[in-house]
Structures are given as C-alpha cells and as structure tokens.
GUKOL-478169 format. One record per residue: x, y, z of N, C-alpha, C in turn. Coordinates in steps of 0.2 Angstrom, whole numbers, padded with zeros to 4 digits, always signed. Each point is the difference from the previous one (the first is absolute). Example, Ala and Ser with C-alpha at 12.3 -4.5 7.8 and 13.67 -1.06 7.14 Angstrom:
2
+0066-0028+0039-0004+0006+0000+0004+0006+0000;-0002+0005-0004+0004+0006+0001-0004+0005+0003;
This chain:
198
+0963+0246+0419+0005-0005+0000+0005+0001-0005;+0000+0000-0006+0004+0003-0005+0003+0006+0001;-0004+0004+0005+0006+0005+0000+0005+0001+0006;-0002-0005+0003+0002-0003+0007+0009-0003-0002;-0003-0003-0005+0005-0005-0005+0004+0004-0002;-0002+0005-0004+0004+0008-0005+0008+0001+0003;-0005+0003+0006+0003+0003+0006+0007-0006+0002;-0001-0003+0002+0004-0005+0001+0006-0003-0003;-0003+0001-0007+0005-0004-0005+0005+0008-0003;-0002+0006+0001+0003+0005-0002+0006+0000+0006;-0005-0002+0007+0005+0002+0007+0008-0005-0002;-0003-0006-0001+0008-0007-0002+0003+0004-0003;-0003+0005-0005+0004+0000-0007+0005+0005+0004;-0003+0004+0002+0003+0005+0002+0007+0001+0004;-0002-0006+0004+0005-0003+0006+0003-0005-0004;+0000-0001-0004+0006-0005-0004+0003+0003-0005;+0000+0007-0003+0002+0005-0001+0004+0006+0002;+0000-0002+0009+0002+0006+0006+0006-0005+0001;-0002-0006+0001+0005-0006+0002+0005-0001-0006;-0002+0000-0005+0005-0002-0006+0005+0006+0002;-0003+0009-0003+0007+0004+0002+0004+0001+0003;-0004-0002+0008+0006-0002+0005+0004-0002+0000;+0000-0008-0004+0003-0004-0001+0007+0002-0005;-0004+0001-0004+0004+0002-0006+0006+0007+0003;-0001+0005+0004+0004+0003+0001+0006+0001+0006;-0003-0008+0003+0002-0004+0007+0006-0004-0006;+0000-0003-0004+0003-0004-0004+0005+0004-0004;-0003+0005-0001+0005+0004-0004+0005+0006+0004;+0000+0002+0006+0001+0003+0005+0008-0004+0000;+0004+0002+0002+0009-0001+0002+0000+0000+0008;-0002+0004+0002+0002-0002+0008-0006-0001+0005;-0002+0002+0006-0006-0001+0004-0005+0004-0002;-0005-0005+0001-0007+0003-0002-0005+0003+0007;-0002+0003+0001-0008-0001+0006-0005+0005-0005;-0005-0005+0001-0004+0003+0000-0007+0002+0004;-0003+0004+0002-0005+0003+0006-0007+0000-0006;-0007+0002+0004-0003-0002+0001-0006+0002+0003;-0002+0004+0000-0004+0004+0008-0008+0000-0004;-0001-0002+0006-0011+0000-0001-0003-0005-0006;+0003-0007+0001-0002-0003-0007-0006-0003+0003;-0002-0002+0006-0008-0002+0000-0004+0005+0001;+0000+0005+0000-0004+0004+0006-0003+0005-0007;+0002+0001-0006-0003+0001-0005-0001-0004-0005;-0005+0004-0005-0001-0004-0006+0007-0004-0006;+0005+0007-0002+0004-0002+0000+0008+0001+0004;+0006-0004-0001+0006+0002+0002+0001+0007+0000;+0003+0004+0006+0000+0007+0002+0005+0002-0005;+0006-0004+0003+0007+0004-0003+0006-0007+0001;+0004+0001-0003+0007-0004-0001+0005+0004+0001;+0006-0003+0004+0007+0003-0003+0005-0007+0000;+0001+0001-0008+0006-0005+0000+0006+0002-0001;+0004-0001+0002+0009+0002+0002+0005-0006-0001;+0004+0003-0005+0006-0005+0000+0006+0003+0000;+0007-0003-0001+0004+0006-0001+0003+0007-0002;-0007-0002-0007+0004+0005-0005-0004+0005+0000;-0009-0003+0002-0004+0005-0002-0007+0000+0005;-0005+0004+0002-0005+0000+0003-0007+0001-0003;-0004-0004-0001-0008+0002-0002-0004-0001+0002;-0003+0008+0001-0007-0001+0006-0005+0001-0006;-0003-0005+0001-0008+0000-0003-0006-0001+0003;-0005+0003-0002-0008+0002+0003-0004-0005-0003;-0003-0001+0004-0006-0005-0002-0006+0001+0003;+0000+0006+0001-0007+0003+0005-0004+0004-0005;-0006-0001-0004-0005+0005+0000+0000+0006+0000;+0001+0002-0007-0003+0009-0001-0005+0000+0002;-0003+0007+0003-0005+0003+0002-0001+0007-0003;-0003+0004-0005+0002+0006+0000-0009+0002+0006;+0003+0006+0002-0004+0004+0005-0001+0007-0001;-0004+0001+0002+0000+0008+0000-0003+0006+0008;+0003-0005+0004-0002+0003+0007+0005-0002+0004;+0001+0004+0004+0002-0002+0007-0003-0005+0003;-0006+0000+0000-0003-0007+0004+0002-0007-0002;-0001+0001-0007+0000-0006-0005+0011-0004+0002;+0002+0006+0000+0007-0002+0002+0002-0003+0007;-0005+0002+0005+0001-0003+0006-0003-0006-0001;-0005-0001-0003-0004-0006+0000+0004-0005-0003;+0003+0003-0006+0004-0007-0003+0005-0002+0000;+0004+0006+0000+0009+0001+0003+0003-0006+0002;-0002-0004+0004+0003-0005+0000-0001-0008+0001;-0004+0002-0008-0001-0007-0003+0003+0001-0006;+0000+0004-0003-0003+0004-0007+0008+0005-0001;+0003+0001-0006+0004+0004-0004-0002+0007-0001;-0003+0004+0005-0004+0006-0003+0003+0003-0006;-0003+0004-0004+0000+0002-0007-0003+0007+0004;+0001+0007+0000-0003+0006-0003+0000+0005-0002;-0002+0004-0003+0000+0009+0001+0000+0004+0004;+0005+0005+0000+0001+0005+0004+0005+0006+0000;+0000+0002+0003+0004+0006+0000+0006+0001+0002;+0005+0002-0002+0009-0001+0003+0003+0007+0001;+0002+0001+0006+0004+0006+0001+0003+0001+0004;+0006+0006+0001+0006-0002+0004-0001+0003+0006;+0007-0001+0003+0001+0003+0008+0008+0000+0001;+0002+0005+0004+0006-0002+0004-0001+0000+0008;+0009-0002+0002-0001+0000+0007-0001+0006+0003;-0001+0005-0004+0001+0007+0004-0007+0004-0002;-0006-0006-0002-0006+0004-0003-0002+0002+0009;-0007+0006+0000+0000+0002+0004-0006-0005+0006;+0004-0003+0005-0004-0005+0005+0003-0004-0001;+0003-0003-0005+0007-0004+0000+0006+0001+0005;+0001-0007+0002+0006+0000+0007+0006-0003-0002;+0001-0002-0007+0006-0003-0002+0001-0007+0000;-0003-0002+0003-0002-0010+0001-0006-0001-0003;+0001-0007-0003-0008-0001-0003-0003-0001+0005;-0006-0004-0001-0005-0001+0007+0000-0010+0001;+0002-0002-0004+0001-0006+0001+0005-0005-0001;-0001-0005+0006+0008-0004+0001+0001-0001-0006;+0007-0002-0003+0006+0004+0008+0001+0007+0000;-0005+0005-0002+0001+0006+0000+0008+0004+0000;+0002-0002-0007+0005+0004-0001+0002+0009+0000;+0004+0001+0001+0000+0007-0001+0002+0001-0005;-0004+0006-0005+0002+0001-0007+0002+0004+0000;+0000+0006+0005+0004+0005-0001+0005+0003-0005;+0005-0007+0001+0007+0000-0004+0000-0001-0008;-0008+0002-0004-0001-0001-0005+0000-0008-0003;+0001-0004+0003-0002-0007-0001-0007+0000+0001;-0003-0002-0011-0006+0000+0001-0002-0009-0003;+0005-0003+0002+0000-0009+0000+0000-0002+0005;-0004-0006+0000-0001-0004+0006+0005-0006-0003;+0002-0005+0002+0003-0008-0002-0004-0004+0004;-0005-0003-0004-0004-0005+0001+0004-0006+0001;-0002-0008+0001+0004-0008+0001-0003+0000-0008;-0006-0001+0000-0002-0002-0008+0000+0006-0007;-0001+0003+0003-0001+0006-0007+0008+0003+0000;+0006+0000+0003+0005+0005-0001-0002+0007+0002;+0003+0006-0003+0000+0006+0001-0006+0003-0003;-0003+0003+0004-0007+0001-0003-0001+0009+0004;-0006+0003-0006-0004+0004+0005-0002+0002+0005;+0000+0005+0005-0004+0000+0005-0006+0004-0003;-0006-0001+0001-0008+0002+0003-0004+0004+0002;-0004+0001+0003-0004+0000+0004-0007-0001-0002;-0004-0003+0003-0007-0002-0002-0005-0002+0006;-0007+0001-0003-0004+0000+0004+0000-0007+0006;-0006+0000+0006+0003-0001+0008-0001-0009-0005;-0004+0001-0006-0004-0010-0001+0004-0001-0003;+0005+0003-0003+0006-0005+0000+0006-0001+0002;+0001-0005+0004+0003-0001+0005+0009+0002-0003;+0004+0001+0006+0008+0001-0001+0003-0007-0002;+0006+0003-0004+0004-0006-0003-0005-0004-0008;-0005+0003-0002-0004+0000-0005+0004+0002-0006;+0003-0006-0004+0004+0002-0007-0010+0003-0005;+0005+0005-0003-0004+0003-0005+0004+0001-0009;-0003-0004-0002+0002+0001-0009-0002+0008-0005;+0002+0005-0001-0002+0006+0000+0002-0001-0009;-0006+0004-0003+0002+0002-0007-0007+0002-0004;+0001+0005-0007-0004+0004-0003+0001+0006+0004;+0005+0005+0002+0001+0005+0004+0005+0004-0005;-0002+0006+0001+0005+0007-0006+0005+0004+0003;+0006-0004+0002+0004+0003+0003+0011-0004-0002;+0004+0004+0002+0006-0002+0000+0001-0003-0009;-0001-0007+0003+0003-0003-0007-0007-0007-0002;-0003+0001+0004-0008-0003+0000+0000-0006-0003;+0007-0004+0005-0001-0007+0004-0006-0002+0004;-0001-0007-0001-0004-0002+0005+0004-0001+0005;-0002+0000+0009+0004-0004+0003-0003-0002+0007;+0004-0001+0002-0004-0006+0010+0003+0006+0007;-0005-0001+0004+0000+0006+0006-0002-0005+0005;+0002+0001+0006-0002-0001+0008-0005+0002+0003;-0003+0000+0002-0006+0004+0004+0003-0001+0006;+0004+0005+0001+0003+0003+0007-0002+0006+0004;-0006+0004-0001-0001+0006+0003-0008+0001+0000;-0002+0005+0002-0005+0002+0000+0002+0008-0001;-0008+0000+0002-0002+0008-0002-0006+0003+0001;-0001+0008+0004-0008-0001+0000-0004+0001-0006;+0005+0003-0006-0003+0003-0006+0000-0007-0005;+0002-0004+0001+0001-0008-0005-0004-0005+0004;-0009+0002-0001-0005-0006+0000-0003-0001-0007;-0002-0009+0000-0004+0001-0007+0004-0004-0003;+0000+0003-0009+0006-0003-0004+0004+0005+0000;+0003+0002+0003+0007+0005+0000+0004-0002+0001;+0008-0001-0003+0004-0003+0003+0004+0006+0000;+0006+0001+0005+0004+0006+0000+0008-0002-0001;+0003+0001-0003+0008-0002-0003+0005+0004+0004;+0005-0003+0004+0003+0003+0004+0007+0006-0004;+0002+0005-0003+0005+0003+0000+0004+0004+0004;+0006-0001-0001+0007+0003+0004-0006+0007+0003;-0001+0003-0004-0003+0008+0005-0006+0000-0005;-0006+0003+0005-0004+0003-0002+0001+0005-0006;+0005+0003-0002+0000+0005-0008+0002-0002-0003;+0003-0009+0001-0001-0005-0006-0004-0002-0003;-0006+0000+0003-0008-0003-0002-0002+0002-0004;+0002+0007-0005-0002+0004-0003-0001-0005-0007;+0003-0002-0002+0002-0007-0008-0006-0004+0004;-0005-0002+0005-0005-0004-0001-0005+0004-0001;-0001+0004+0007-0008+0003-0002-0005-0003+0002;-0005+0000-0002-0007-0006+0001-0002-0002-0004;+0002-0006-0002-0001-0006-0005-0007-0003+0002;-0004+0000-0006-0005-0006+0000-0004-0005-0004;-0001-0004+0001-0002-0007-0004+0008-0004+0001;+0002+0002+0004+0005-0003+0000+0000-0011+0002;+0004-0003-0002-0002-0009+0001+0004-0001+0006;-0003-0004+0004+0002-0002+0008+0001-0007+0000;+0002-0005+0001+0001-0005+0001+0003-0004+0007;-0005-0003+0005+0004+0000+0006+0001-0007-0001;+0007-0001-0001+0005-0007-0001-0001-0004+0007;+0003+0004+0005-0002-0003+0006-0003+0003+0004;-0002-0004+0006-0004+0004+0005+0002+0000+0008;+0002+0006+0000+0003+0001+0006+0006-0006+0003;+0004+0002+0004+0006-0006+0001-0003-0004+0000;
C-alpha cells in the first residue's frame, strides 16, 4: 500500500513538473505553439514531445533507456525502450561491391551522386546508415566514442541494409568506397536508437 502511494505521489509530481514547462515555454514563446505527443497511455512513461513555436523547435524524449547487448534484446524492447549499446561502426560506399547505388529502404535514394545525407522532418540533415534487418528503416541513431575525422558525436538514419551488417554493426555511408579508408572497423563504439523506425 505505501508503495502503491510512493508511486503515485512521485507519478503527480512528475506530471505537474512536465505541465509547468509546457507552460512556462507556451507563456514565453512569441508566436504559435503546437505541441505533439505520441504513445502517452500505452507506456509507462511519456514517449516523446515536440514543441514548436516560431522562433524555435524541441523535441524531447521521455522514453526509457535500455542498454542491451544483443540483437534479441533490441527487437524485444526497441519500441518501448530508448535502446543504449555497443558495437561495431564501419563504412561503405555506393560503388562497394553488391552495392547498386540506392539504399534499400523507402524512399531509397540514389546516393550515387555522393550525397551521403538524408533530410529527415524531425532530425534535419543527417547520416545515412545501414543496420541490421531488427532495426527497422527510418530508425534515428545517436552515434559517439568513435576514432575518426574530427571525433564528433553525431545522428544517422537507418536507411540501408546489408548482408555483411548483422548484430551490432552499424555501417556509415561515404561518397565512394576508398573514402571509408579514415573509418576502418571501430569497436565499443555507443549506439543510441532515438527513434524507432518512421
């Protein structure tokens, strides 16, 4: 019964905490607001928010880290759950060999022309991908701990496959295969999947 009560009294507080910054940035905002909302009964807590007003846009997560260390573990909780893991990063272009130049999942662009960005609605200009079949396409991924370029963290799309990229392996798309040279096979690298397929 008291922890029935715990629970409860943490859950108000919470929600009257979620509702105050709303407010507060609804109040302080200069022109239209909307705010969105997706899967708030259907888990434990609020999935995700985006609030939009004039000047500025914030999407915020309210879902659930998970770290995992399987591919099973990632089908299973993928979409409840903020997956967290470890794994392996390495690159490709459109001219690797058994590559056709288009990724393999809608809208399958053709990257031939060395456009290795997708433009996402909510993330901007981002990474293409490729990863294994349990995580589905349109899957934002937060990528960082990786020894290359100028060793930025940054956000990728899961827009491809591959038959070499099962497991945790994720593979980074460049202009040509004899770019890929500056990645190599990275490992322990951190995975974060933001969202989960469109």
């Amino acid at each position: 019964m008291v922890r029935r009560r715990k629970k409860a009294i943490i859950s108000y507080f919470l929600t009257v905490v979620y509702v105050f910054v709303l407010a507060f940035i609804i109040v302080t905002g200069k022109g239209k607001t909307k705010i969105t909302t997706s899967n708030v009964n259907n888990v434990k807590s609020i999935q995700s928010s985006r609030i939009e007003n004039d000047n500025n846009v914030f999407n915020t997560s309210y879902r659930l880290n998970k770290l995992v260390t399987n591919v099973n573990d990632i089908k299973k909780y993928g979409k409840e759950y903020q997956i967290e893991f470890k794994g392996t990063l390495t690159g490709y272009g459109p001219d690797c060999p058994g590559c056709g130049g288009k990724v393999g999942c809608y809208p399958n662009p053709d990257v031939r022309n060395g456009n290795i960005y997708y433009t996402d609605k909510d993330y901007g200009k981002i990474r293409i991908l490729a990863a294994d079949k349990s995580i589905p396409c349109g899957s934002i991924v937060h990528i960082s701990n990786y020894q290359f370029v100028d060793n930025k963290e940054f956000t990728g799309i899961v827009l491809d496959r591959g038959s070499a990229i099962v497991g945790l392996t994720m593979d980074l798309l460049y202009p040509s295969e004899k770019d890929t040279a500056v990645i190599g096979r990275q490992r322990d690298i951190n995975f974060k999947i933001e969202r989960w397929g469109w």
